[in-house]
C-alpha positions, 0 to 999 in steps of 0.5 A, spaced: 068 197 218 075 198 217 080 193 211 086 189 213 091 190 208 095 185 211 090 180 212 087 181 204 094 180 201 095 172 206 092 170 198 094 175 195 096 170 189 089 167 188 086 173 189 090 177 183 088 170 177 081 173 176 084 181 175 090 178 171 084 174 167 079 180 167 085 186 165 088 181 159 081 181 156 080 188 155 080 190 148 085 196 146 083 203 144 082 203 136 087 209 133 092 210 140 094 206 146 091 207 153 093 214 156 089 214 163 086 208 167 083 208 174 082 202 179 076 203 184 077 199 190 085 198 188 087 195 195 094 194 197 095 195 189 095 188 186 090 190 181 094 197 179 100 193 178 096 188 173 093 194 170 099 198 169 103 192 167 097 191 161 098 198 158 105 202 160 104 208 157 098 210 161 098 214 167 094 210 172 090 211 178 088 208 183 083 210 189 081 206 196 076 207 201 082 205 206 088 209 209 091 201 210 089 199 203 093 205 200 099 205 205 100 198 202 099 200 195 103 206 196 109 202 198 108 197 193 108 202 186 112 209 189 111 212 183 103 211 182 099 216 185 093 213 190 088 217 193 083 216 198 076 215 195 069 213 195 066 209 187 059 211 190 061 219 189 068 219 184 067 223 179 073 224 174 076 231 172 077 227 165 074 221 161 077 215 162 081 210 157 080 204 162 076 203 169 078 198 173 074 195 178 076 188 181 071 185 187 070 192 189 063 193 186 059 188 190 060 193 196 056 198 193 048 198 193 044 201 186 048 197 181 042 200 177 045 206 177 051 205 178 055 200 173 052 206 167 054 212 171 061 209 170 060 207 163 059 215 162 065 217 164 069 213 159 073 216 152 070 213 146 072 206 145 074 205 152 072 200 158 069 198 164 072 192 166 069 189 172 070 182 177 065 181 182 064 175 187 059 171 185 058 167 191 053 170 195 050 162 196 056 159 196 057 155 203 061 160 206 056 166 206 050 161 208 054 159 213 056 166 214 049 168 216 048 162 219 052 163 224 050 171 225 043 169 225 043 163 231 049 164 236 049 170 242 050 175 237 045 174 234 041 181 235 047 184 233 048 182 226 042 177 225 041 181 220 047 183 216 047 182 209 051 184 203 049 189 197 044 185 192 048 182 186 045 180 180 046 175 175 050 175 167 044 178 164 042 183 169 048 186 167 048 185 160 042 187 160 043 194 162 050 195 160 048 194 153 043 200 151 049 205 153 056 200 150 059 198 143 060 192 146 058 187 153 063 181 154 060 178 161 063 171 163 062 168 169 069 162 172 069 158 177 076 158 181 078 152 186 084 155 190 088 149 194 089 152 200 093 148 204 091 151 211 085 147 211 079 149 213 082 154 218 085 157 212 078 158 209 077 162 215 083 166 215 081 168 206 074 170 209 076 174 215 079 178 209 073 180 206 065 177 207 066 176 215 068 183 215 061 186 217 059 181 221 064 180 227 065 189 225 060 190 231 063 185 236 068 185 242 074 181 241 071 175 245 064 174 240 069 175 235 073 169 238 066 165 238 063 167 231 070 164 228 069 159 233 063 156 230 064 158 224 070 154 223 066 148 225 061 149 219 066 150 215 070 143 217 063 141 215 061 144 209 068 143 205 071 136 205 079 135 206 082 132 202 087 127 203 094 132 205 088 136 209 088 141 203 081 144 202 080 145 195 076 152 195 070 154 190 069 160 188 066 163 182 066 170 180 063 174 174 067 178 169 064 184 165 068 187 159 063 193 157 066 198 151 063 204 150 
């Protein structure tokens, strides 16, 4: 399952508004400004320029699991250092001011483990600062595996699902006992995209289609986008212009150690 620098960024102005929204909320260090701040799953580098944006004076890092991801976000911030990680094994050679990690973490399984594996690994007063799509019932994931589970394919990717996510309590719940501070908020975003509902599909084949049509050749592919954009055009009325006004929720986690 590879990512599509390219393909990701098609919205990469709506896809930016939460982590500009979750980067604005983190507190500053008390006693000193940021010194390091690291984006896990930092893509084609929308993200990093946010957080390095916020705090100027910090050396910030950013790691991807894609080649492609960090081509882009080399070409886009040359002076910033990317380089080729997994979040599930990452181990910092010092702790961290800031930790970053916009719609990145809901790829991950064991939230259990890891969201205080990462806490562990910040200075004193530093933060976790997370954004996770919270959309997994949302109509375009039903639809989504819907369609997975009821076409030709079906014995391919019936059964694809994503990682479990977890609700706001949840994670309060196991951030708290190791944190000075949990913020968790959860925003509903409705992004206008004027392509209709072919756009939907366009914005989803950047990320929640992925492991699906994955195993597929490129005539199945073609069908599973073919029936999906047709529940799509069922599911998300246009409006009068022929814009669909996409719904999507995300929850946000600030936890300062």
């Amino acid at each position: 399952m590879t990512w599509s620098a390219k393909q990701y960024t098609t919205f990469e102005q709506e896809r930016t508004r939460p982590v500009r929204d979750l980067v604005a909320a983190i507190p500053d260090l008390p006693g000193h400004a940021v010194r390091l701040a690291v984006d896990l799953g930092c893509g084609p580098g929308n993200s990093t320029e946010v957080l390095a944006q916020r705090f100027p004076g910090a050396t910030v890092t950013g790691l991807d699991n894609s080649e492609d991801m960090l081509d882009a976000a080399r070409k886009r911030l040359p002076g910033t250092a990317f380089c080729l990680a997994d979040i599930a094994t990452w181990q910092p050679d010092q702790p961290q001011d800031v930790i970053l990690a916009n719609a990145s973490l809901q790829w991950l399984p064991d939230h259990q483990q890891l969201y205080p594996r990462l806490v562990s690994h910040l200075a004193p007063g530093g933060s976790l600062a997370v954004q996770t799509p919270d959309n997994l019932e949302e109509p375009a994931h039903r639809l989504a595996r819907e369609v997975a589970a009821s076409g030709p394919w079906a014995a391919t990717i019936g059964d694809v699902r994503h990682p479990a996510r977890h609700s706001a309590d949840f994670y309060y719940a196991l951030l708290r006992p190791h944190c000075s501070n949990v913020d968790v908020w959860r925003t509903t975003y409705f992004h206008p995209l004027a392509g209709g509902h072919a756009a939907v599909v366009e914005w989803f084949k950047g990320s929640a289609l992925r492991p699906f049509v994955a195993p597929l050749d490129e005539e199945q592919k073609a069908g599973f986008y073919a029936a999906y954009l047709q529940a799509i055009s069922q599911a998300y009325p246009a409006l009068d212009d022929g814009t669909v006004l996409l719904p999507f929720p995300r929850l946000f986690i600030v936890a300062s150690r």
